[in-house]
C-alpha positions as CSV (number, residue, x, y, z in Angstrom):
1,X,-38.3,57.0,5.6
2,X,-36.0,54.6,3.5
3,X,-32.3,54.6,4.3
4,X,-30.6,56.3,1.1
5,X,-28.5,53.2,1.2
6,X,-31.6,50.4,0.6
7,X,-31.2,50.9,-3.4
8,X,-27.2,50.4,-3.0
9,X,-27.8,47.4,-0.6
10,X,-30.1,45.5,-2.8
11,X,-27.7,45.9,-6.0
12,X,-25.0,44.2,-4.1
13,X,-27.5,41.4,-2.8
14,X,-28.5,40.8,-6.8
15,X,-24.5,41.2,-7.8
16,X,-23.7,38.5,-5.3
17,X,-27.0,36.2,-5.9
18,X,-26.0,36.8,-9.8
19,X,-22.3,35.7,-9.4
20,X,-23.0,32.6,-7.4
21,X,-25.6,31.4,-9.8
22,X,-22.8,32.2,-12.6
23,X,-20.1,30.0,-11.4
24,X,-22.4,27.4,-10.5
25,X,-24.1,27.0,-13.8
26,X,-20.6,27.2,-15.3
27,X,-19.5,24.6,-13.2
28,X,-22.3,22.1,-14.1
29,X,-21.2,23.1,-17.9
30,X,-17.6,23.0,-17.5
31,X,-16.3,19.7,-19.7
32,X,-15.0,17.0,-17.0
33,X,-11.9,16.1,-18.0
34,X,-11.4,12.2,-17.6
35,X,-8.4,10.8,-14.9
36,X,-6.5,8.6,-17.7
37,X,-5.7,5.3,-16.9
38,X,-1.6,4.6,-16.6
39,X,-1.9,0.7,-16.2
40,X,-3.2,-2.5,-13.5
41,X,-1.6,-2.8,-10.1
42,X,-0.3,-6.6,-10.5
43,X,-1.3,-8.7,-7.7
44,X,1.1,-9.2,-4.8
45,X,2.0,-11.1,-1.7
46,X,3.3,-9.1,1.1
47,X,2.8,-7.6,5.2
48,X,1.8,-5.0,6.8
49,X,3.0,-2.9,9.6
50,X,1.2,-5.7,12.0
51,X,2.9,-8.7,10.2
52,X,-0.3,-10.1,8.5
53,X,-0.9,-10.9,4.5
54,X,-2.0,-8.0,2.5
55,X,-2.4,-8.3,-1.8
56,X,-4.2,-6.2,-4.1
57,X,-7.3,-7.8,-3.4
58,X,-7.7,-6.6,0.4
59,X,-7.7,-2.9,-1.5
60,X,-10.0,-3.8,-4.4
61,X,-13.1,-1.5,-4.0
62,X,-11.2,1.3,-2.6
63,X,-9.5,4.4,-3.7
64,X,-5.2,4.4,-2.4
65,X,-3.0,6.4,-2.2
66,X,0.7,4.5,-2.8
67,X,4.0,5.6,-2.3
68,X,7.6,3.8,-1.8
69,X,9.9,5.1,0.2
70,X,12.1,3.8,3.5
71,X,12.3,4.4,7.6
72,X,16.1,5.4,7.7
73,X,16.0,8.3,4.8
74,X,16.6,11.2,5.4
75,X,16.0,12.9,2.8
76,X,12.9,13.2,0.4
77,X,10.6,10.5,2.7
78,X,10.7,13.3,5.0
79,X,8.8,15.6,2.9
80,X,7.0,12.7,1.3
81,X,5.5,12.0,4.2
82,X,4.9,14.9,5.8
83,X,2.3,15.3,2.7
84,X,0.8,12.4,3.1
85,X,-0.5,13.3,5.8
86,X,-2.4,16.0,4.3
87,X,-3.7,13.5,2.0
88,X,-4.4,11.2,5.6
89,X,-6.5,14.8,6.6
90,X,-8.4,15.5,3.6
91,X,-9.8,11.9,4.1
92,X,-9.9,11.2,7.7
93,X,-14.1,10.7,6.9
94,X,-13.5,8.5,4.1
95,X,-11.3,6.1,5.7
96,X,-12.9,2.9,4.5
97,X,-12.9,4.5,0.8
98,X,-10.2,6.1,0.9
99,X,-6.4,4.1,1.8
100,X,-2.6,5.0,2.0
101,X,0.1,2.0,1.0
102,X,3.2,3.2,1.5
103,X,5.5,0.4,0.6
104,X,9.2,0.2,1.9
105,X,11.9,-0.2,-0.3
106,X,14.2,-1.8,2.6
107,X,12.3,-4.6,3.6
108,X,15.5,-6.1,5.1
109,X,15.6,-2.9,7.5
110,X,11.9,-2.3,7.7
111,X,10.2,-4.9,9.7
112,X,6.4,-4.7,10.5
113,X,7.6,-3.5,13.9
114,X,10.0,-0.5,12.7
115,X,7.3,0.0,10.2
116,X,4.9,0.6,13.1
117,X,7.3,2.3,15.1
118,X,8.0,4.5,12.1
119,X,4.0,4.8,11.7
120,X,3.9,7.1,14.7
121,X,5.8,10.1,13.7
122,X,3.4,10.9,11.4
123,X,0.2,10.4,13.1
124,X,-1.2,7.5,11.1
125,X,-4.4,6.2,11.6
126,X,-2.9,2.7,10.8
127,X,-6.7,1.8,10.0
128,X,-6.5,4.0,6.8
129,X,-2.8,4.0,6.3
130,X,-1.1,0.9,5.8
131,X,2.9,0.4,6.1
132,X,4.0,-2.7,3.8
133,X,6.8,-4.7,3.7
134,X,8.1,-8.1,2.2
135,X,10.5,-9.8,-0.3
136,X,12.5,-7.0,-1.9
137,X,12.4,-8.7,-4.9
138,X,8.7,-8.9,-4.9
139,X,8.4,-5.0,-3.6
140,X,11.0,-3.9,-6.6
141,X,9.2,-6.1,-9.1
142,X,5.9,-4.1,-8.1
143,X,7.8,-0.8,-8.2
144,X,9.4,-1.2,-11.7
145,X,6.6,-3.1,-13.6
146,X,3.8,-2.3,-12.1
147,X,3.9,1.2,-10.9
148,X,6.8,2.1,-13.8
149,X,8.5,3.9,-11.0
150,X,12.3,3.4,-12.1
151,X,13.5,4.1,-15.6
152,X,16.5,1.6,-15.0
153,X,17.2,-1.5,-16.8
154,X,18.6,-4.5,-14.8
155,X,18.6,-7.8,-15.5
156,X,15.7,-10.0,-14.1
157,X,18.3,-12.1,-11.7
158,X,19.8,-8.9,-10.3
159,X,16.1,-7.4,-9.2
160,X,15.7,-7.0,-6.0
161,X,19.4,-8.3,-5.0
162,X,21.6,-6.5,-2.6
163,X,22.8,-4.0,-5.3
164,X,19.2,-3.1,-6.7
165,X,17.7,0.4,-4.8
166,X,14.5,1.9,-6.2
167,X,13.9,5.4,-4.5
168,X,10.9,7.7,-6.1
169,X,9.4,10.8,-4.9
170,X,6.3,9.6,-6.5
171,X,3.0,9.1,-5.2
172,X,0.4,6.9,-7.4
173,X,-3.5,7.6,-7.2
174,X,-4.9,4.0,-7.5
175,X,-9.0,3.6,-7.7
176,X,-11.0,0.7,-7.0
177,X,-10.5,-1.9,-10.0
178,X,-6.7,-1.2,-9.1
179,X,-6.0,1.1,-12.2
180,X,-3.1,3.8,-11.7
181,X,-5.0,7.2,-12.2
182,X,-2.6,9.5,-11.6
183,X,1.3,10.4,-10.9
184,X,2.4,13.7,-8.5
185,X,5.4,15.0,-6.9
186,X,5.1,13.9,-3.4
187,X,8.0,16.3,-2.5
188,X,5.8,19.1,-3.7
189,X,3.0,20.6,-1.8
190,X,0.8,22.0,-5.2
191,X,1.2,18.5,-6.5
192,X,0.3,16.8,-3.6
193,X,-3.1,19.0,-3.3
194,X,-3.7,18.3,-7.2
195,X,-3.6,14.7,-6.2
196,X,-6.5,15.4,-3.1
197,X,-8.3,17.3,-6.1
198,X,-8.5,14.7,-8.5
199,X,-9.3,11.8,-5.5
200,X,-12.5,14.0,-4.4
201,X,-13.3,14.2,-8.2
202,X,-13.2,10.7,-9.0
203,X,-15.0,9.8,-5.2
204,X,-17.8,12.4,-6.6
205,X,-18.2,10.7,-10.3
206,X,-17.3,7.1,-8.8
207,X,-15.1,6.3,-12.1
């Protein structure tokens, strides 16, 4: 004798079959909107959190994540970086595709050794996520030309002196020719998961 629920229970089977086969075809013909392209990483010279050379062309090939920010604040870094490391989950399987450059702001301060030091508060797998530090007026030339991350005008022989102080709560999505892709709130934790969105997105269509 059939169960007076058998025609109910096969409806709901075809609704669900029916609505997974929707979104998926509207999926494969939903326009993909393409990452714009912001501007080129300039090459540059500096160390990481063990002391040895790093420059643009040790990240070529790769997807990164960058970010400048310092060791003392205690302020937005805090939050910054407590994102980051959701961006340092999402790819913990991607680690040789997928990098994090955070870049300190005050080098003078932030030697590789209080860089590493710093490292550990937030778990980083230093193989993926990479502290940086250098000549500040090389690190403030790369934050103001080449990431565009201070809207301040100072003349060239005052960059980078004692009175010059980027701070941005901005990360930077960079892909693998070294092209900034993208710009989000690294204070904010929608913008932070928009920027994990649109990595997966560009590590699926490889652009």
């Amino acid at each position: 004798m059939r169960s007076a629920w058998t025609p109910w229970i096969a409806a709901g089977l075809l609704l669900a079959v029916g609505i997974v086969a929707y979104y998926a075809l509207s999926e494969r013909l939903r326009p993909r909107v393409e990452l714009p392209v912001y501007g080129q990483v300039p090459d540059f010279q500096l160390l990481d959190h063990e002391g040895r050379p790093i420059s643009l062309a040790d990240l070529k090939g790769r997807y990164w994540v960058a970010e400048f920010f310092f060791a003392s604040c205690a302020g937005i870094c805090l939050q910054m970086n407590q994102n980051m490391t959701e961006v340092q989950r999402a790819f913990l399987d991607r680690a040789d595709q997928v990098k994090i450059v955070s870049f300190t702001v005050d080098p003078e301060r932030d030697t590789p050794e209080v860089l590493k030091a710093y490292s550990q508060n937030w778990n980083a797998r230093l193989e993926q996520w990479i502290f940086v530090t250098g000549p500040k007026p090389e690190i403030y030339r790369l934050a103001r030309h080449g990431f565009k991350l201070a809207a301040d005008e100072i003349p060239p022989q005052e960059e980078g002196g004692p009175y010059d102080f980027i701070h941005s709560s901005k990360f930077a999505l960079v892909d693998p020719q070294g092209q900034i892709r993208g710009y989000y709130d690294g204070t904010d934790r929608e913008e932070v998961r928009r920027l994990i969105g649109d990595l997966k997105r560009l590590l699926r269509s490889g652009s």
